[in-house]
FIKOLLUM-713962 format. One record per residue (C-alpha): residue number from 1; residue in one letter; chain; x, y, z. Coordinates in steps of 0.05 Angstrom, whole numbers. Layout:
<sites>
   bake   marza   gudren        x        y        z
    NUM       A        A        X        Y        Z
...
</sites>
This chain:
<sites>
   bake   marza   gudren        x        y        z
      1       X        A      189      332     -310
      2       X        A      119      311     -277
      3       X        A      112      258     -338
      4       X        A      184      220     -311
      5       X        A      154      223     -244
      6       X        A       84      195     -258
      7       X        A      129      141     -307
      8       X        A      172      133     -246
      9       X        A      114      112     -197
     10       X        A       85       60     -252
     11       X        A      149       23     -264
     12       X        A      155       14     -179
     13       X        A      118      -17     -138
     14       X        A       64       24     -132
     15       X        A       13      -22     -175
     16       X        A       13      -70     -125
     17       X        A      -23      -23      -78
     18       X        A      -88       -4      -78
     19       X        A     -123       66      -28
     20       X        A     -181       28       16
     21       X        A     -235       76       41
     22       X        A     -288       53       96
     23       X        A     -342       93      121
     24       X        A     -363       84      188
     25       X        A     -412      114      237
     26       X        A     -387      139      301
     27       X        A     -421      110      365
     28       X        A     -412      172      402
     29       X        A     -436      232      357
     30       X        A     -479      190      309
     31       X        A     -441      215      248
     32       X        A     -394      182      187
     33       X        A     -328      186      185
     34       X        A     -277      150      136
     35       X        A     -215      107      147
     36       X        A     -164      103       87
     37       X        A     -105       73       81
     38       X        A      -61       45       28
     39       X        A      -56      -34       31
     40       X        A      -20      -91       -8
     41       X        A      -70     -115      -60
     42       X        A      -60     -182      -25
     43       X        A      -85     -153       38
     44       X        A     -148     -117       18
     45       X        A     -203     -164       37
     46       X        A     -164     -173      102
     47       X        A     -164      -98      121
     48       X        A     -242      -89       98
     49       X        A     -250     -161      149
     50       X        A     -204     -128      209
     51       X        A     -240      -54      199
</sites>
């Protein structure tokens, strides 16, 4: 059953998103963090821009 799911996902919509990750340093403690989100692959260069 796990094979029709994965199947499912790549005949959607899902190959036209793509999981951003940006690593940031905080301001107050000094240390990274991460932001991640899933974005349009139209909109990637946008979100590393805005972030």
């Amino acid at each position: 059953m796990a094979k029709k799911v994965v199947a499912s996902l790549q005949k959607g919509g899902g190959k036209e998103h793509t999981k951003v990750i940006k690593m940031y340093k905080s301001e107050k403690t000094g240390s990274y963090a991460f932001k991640e989100e899933i974005v349009h692959n139209d909109k990637v260069k946008e979100w590393f821009d805005k972030n």
